[in-house]
DSSP file (Angstrom, degrees, kcal/mol; ACC not computed):
  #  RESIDUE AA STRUCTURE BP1 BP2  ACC     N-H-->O    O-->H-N    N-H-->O    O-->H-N    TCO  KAPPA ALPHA  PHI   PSI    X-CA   Y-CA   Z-CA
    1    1 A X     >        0   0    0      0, 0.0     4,-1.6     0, 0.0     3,-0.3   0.000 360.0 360.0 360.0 148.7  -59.6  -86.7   15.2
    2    2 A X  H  >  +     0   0    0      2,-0.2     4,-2.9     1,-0.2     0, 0.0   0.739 360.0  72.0 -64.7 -22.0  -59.3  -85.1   18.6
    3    3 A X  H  4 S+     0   0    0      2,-0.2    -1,-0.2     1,-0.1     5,-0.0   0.931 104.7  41.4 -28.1 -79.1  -61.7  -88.2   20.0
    4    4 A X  H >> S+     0   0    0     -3,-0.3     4,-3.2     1,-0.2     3,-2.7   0.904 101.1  64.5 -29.8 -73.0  -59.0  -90.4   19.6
    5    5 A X  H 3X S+     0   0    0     -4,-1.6     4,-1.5     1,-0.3     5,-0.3   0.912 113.6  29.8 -32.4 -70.8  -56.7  -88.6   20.6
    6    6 A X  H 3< S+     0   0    0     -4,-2.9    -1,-0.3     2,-0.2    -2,-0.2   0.158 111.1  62.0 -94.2  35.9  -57.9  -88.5   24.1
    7    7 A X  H <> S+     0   0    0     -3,-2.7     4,-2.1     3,-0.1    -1,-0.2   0.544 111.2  43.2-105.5 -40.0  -59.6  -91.6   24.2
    8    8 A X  H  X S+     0   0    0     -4,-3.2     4,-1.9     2,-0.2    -2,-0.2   0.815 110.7  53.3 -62.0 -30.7  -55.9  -93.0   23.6
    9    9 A X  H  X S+     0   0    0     -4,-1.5     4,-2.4    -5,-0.4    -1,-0.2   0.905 110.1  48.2 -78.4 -44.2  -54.5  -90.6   26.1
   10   10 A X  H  > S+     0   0    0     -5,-0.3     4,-1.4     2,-0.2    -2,-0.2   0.907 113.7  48.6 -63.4 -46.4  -57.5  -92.2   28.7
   11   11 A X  H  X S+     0   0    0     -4,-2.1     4,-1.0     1,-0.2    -2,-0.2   0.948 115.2  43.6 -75.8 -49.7  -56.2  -96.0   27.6
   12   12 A X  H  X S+     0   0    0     -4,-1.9     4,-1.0     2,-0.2    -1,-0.2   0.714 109.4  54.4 -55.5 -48.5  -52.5  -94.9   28.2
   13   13 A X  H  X S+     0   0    0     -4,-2.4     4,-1.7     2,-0.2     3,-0.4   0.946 115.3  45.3 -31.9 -77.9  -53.6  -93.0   31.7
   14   14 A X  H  < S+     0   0    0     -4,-1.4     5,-0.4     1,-0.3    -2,-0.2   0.487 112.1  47.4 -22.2 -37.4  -55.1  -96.7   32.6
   15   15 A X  H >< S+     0   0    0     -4,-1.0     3,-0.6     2,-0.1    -1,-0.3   0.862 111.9  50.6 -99.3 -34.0  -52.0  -98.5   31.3
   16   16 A X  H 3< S+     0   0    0     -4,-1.0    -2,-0.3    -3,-0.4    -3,-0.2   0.906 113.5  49.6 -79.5 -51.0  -49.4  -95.9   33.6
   17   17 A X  T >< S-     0   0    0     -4,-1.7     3,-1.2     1,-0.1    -1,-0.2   0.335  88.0-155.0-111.8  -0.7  -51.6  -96.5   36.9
   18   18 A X  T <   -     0   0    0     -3,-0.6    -3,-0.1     1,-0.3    -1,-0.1   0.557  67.4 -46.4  30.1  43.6  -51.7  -99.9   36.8
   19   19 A X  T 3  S-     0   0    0     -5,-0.4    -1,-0.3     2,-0.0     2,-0.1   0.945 117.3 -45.4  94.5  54.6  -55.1 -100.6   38.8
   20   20 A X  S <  S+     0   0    0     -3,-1.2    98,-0.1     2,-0.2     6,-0.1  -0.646  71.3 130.1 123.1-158.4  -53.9  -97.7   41.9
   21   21 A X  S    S-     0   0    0     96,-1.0     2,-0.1    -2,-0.1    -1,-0.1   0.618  92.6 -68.6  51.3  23.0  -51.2  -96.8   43.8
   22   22 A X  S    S+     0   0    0      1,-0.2    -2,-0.2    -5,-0.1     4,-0.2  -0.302  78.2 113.9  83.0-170.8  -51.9  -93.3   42.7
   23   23 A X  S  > S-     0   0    0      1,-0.2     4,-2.1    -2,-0.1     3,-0.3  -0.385  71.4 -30.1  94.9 173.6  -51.8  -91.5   39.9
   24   24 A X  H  > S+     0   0    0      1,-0.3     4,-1.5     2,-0.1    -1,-0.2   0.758 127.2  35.1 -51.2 -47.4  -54.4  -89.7   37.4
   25   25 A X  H  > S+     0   0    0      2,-0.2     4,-2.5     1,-0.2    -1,-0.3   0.739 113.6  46.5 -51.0 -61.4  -56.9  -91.6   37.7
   26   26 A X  H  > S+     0   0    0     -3,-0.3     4,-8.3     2,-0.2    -1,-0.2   0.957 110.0  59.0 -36.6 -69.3  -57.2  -92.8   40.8
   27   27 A X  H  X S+     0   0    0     -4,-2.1     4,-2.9     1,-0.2    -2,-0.2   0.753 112.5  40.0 -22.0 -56.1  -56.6  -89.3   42.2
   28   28 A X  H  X S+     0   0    0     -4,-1.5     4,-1.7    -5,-0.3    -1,-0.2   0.932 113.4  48.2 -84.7 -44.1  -59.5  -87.9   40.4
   29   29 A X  H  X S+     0   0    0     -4,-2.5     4,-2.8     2,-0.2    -2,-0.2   0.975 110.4  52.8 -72.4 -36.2  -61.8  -90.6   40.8
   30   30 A X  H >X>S+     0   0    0     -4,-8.3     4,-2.7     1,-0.2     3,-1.8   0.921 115.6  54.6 -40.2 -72.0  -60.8  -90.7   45.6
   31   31 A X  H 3X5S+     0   0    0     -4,-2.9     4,-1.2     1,-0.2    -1,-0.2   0.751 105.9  48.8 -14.4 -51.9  -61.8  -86.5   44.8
   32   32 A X  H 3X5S+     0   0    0     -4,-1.7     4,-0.8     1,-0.3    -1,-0.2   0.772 109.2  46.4 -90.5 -26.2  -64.8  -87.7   43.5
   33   33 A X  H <X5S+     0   0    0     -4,-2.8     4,-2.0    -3,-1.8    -1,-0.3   0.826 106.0  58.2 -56.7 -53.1  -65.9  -90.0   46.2
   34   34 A X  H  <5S+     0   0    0     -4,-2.7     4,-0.5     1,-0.2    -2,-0.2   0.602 103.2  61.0 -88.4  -3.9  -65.2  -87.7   49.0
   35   35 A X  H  X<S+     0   0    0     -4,-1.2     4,-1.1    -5,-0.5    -1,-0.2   0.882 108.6  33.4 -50.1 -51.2  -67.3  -85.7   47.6
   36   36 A X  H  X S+     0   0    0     -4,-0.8     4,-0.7     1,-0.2    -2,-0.2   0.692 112.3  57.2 -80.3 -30.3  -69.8  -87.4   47.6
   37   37 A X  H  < S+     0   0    0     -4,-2.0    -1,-0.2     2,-0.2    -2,-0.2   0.503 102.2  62.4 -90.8  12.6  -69.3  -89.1   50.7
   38   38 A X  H >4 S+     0   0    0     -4,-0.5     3,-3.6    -3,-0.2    -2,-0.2   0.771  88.8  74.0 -66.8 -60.2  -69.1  -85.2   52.7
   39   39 A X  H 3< S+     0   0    0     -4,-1.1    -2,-0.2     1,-0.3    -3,-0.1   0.752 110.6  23.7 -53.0 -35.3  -72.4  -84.6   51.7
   40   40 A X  T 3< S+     0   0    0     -4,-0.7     2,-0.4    46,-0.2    -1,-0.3   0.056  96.4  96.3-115.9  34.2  -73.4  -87.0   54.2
   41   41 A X    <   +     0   0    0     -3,-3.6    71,-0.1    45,-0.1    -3,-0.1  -0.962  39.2 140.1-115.3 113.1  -70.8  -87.0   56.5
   42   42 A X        +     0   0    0     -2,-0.4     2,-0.8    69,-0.0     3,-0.2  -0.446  13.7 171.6-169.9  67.4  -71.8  -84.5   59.6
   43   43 A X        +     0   0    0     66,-0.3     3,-0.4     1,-0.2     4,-0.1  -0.564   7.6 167.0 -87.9  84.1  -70.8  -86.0   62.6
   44   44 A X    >   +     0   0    0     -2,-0.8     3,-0.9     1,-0.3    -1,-0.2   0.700  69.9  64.8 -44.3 -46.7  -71.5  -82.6   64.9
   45   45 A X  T 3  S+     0   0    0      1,-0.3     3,-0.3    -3,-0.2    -1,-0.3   0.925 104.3  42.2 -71.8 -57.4  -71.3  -84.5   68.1
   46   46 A X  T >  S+     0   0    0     -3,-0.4     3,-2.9     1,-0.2     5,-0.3   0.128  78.0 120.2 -74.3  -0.7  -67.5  -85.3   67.7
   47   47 A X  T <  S+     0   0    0     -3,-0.9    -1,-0.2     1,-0.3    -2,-0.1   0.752  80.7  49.0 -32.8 -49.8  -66.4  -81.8   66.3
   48   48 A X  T 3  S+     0   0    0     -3,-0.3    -1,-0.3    -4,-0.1     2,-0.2   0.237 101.0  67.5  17.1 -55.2  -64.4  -81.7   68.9
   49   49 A X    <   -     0   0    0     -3,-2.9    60,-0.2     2,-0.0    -3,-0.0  -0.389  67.1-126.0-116.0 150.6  -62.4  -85.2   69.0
   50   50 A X        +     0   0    0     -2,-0.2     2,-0.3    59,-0.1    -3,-0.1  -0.331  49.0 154.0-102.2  46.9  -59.7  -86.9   66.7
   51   51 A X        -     0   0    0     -5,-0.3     2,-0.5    24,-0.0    58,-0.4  -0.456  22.9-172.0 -76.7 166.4  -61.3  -89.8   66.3
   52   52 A X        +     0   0    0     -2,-0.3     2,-0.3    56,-0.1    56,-0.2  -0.996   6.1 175.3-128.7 135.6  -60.3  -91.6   63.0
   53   53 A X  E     -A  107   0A   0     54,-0.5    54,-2.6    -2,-0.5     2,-0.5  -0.969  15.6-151.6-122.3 163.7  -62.2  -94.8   61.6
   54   54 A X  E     -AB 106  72A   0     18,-1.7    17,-4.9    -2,-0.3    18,-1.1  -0.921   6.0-155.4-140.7 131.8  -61.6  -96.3   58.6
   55   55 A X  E     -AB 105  70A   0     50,-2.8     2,-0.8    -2,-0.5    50,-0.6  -0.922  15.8-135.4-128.6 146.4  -64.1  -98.2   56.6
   56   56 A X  E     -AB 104  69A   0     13,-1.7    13,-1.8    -2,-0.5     2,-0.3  -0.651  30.5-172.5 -78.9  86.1  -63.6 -101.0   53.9
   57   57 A X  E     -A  103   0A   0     46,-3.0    46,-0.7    -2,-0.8     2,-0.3  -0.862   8.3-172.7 -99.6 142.9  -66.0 -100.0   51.0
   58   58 A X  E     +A  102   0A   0      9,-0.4     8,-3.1    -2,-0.3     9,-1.7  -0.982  14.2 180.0-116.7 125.2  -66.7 -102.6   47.6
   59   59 A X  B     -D   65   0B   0     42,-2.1     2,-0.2    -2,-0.3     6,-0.2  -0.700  23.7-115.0-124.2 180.0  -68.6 -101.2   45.1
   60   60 A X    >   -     0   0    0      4,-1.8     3,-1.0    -2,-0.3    35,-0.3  -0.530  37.9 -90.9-117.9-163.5  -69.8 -102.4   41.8
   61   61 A X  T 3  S+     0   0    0      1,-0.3     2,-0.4    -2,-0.2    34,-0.2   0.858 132.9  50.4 -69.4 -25.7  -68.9 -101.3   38.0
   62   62 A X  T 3  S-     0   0    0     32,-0.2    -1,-0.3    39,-0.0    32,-0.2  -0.093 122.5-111.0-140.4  34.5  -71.4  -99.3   38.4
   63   63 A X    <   +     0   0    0     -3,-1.0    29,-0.7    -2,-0.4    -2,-0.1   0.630  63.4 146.8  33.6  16.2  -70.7  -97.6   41.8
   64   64 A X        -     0   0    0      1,-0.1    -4,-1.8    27,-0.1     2,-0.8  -0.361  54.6-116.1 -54.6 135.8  -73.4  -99.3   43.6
   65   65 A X  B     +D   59   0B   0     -6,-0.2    -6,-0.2    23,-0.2     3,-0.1  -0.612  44.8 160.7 -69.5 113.3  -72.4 -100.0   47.5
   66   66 A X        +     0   0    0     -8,-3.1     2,-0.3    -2,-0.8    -7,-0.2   0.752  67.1  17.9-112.9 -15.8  -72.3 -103.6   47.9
   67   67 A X        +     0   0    0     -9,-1.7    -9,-0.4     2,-0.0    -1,-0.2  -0.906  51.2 167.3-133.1 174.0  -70.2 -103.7   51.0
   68   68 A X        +     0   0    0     -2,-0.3     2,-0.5   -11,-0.2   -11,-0.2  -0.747  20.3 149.8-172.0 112.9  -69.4 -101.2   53.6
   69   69 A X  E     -B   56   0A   0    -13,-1.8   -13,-1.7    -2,-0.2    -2,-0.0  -0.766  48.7 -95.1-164.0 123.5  -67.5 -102.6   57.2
   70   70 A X  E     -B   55   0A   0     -2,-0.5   -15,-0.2    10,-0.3     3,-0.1   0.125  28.0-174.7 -21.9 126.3  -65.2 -101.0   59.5
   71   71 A X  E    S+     0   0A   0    -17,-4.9     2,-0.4     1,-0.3   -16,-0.2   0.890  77.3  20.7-104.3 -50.2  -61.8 -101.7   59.0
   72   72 A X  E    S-B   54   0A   0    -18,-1.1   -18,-1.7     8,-0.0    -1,-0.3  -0.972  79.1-131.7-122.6 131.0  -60.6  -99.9   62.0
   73   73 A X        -     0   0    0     -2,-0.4   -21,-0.0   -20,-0.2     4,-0.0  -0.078   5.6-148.6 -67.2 156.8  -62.5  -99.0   64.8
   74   74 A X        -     0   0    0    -21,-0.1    -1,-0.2   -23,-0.1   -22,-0.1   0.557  51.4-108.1 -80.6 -35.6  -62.6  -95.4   66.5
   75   75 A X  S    S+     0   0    0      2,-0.1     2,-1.2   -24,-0.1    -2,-0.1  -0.256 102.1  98.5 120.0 -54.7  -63.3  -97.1   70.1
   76   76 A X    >>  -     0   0    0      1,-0.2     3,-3.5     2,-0.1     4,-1.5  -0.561  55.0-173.0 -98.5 109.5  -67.0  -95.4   69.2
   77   77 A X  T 34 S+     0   0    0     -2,-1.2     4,-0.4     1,-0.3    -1,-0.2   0.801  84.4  51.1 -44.9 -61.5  -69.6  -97.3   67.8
   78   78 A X  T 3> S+     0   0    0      1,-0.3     4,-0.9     2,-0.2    -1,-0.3   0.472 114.4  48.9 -68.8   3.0  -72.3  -94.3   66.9
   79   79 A X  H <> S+     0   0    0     -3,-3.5     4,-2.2     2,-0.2     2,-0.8   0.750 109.3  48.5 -96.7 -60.9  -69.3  -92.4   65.0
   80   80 A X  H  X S+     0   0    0     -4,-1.5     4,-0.7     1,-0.2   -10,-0.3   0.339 110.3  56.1 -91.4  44.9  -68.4  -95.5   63.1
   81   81 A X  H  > S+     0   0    0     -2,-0.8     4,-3.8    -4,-0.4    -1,-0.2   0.831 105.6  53.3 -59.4 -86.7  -72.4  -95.7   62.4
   82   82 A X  H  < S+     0   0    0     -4,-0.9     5,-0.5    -3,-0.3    -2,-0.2   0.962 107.4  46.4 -37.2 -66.9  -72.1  -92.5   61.0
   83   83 A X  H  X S+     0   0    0     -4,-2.2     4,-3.8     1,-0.2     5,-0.2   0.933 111.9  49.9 -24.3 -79.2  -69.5  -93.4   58.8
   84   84 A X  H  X S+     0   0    0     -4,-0.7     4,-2.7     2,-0.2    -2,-0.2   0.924 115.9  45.9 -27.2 -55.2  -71.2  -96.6   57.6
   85   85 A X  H  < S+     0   0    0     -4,-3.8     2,-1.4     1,-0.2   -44,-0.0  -0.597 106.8  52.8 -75.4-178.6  -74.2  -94.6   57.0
   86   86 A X  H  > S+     0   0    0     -2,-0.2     4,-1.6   -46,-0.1    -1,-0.2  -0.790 109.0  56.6 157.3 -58.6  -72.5  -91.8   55.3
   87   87 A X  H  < S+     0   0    0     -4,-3.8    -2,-0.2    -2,-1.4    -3,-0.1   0.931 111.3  43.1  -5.1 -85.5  -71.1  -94.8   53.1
   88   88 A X  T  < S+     0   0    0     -4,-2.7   -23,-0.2    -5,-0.2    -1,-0.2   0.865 113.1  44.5 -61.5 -43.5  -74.6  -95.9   52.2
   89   89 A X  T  4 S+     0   0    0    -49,-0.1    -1,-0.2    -5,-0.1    -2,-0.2   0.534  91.2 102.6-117.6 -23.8  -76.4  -92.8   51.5
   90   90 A X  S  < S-     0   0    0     -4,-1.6     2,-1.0   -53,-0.1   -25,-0.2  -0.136  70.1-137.5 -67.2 133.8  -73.4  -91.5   49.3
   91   91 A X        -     0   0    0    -55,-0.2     2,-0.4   -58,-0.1   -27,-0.1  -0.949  30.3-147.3-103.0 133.3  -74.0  -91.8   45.3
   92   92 A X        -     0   0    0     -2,-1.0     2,-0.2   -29,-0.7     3,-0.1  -0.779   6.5-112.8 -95.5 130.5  -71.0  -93.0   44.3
   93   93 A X        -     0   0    0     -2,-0.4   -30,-0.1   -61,-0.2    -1,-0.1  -0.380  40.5 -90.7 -83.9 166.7  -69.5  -92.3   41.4
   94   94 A X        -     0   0    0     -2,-0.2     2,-0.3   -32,-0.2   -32,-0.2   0.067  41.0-117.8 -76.3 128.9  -69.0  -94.9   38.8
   95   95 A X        -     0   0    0    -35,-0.3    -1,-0.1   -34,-0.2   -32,-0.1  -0.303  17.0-147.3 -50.3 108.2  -65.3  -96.7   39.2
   96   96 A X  S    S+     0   0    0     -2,-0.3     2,-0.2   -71,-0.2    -1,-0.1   0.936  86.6  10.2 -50.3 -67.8  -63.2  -95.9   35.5
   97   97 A X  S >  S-     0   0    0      1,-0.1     3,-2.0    -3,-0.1     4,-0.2  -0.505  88.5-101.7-126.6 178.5  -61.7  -99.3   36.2
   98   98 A X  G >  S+     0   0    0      1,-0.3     3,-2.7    -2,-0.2     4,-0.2   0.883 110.7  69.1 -73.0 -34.5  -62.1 -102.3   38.5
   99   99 A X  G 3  S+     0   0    0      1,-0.3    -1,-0.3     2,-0.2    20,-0.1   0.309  96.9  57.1 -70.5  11.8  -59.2 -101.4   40.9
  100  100 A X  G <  S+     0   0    0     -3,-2.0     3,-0.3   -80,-0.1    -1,-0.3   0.109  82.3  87.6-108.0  -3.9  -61.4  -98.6   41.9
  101  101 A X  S <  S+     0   0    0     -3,-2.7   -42,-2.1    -4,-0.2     2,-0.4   0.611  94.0  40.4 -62.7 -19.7  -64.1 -101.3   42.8
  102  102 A X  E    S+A   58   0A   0     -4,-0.2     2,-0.3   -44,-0.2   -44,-0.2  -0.622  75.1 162.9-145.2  79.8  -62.5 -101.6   46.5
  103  103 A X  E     -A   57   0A   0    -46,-0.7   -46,-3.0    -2,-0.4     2,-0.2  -0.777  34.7-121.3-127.5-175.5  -61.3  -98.7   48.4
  104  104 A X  E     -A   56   0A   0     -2,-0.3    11,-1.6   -48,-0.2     2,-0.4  -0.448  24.2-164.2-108.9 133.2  -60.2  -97.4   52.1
  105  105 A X  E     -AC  55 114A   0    -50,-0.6   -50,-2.8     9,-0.3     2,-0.4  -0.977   4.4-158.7-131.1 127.9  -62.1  -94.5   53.5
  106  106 A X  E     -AC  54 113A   0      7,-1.6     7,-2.1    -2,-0.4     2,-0.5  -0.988  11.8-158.7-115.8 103.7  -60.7  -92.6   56.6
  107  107 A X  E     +AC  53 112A   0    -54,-2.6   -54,-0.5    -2,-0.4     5,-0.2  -0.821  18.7 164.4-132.8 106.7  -63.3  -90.5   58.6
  108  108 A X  E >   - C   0 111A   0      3,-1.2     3,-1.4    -2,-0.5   -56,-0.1  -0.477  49.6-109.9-103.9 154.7  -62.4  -87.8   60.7
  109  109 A X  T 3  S+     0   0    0    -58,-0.4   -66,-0.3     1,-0.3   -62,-0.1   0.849 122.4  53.2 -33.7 -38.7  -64.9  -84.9   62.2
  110  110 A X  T 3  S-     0   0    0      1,-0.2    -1,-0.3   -68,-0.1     2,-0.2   0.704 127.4 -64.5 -88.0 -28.7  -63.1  -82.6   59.8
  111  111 A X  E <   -C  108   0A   0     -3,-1.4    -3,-1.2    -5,-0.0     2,-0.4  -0.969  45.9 -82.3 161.0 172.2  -63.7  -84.7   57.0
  112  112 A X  E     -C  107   0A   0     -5,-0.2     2,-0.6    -2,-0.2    -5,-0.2  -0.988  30.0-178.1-118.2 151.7  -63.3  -88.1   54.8
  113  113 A X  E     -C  106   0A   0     -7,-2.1    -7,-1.6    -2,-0.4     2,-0.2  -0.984  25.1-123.5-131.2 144.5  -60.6  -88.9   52.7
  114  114 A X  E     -C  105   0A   0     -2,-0.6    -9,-0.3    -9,-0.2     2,-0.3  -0.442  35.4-115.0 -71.2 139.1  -60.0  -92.2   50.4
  115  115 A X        -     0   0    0    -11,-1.6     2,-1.2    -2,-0.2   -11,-0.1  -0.501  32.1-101.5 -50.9 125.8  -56.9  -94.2   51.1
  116  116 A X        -     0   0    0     -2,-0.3    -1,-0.1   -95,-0.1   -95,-0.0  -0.503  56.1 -94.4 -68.5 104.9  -54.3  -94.3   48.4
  117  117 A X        -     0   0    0     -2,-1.2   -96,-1.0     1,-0.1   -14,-0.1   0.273  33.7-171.6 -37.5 155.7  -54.7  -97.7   46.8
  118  118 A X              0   0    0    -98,-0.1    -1,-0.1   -97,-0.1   -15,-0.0   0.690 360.0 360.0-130.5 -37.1  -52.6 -100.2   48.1
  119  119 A X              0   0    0    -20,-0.1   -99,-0.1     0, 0.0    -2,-0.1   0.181 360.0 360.0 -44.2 360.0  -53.7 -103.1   45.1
């Protein structure tokens, strides 16, 4: 059955990407995140700037936020506020596997982008 087929295809994906460092998986699930985490990412004030900060998020199987803390500062507290909150307020979607439980967020005016796992 075709079921199989791409249920095997999913375990195989899983076994190739070895918890990160890129790959299908990963890839698709970072998309799916800064997705989510844009909707509430709209620092206006800073349009302007290049600042970058980069925040340390831990989620749980179930893509609940359980941590969220600057990893590197912009130099401005109320941007990396915004971040945090942007963080929080995001529903995140659920992590395929646990090595998606812990990732790197980069948030510039123009956007955020996930980190490529490093684990």
């Amino acid at each position: 059955g075709s079921n199989a087929d791409s249920a095997s295809a999913l375990a195989q994906a899983r076994r190739r990407d070895g918890g990160g460092g890129g790959g299908g998986i990963y890839d698709l699930y970072a998309g799916m995140v800064q997705l989510a985490v844009m909707e509430h990412w709209h620092p206006r004030m800073y349009s302007g700037s290049n600042l970058m900060t980069s925040v340390c998020v831990k989620l749980d199987a179930n893509g609940k936020v359980l941590d969220a803390r600057v990893e590197r500062s912009s130099g401005q507290k109320n941007y990396d506020a915004l971040a945090i909150n942007a963080v929080m307020s995001a529903k995140m979607p659920k992590p395929p596997t646990p090595a998606q439980q812990n990732l790197l967020l980069h948030f510039r005016p123009k956007g955020a982008k996930v980190a490529p796992s490093n684990k």
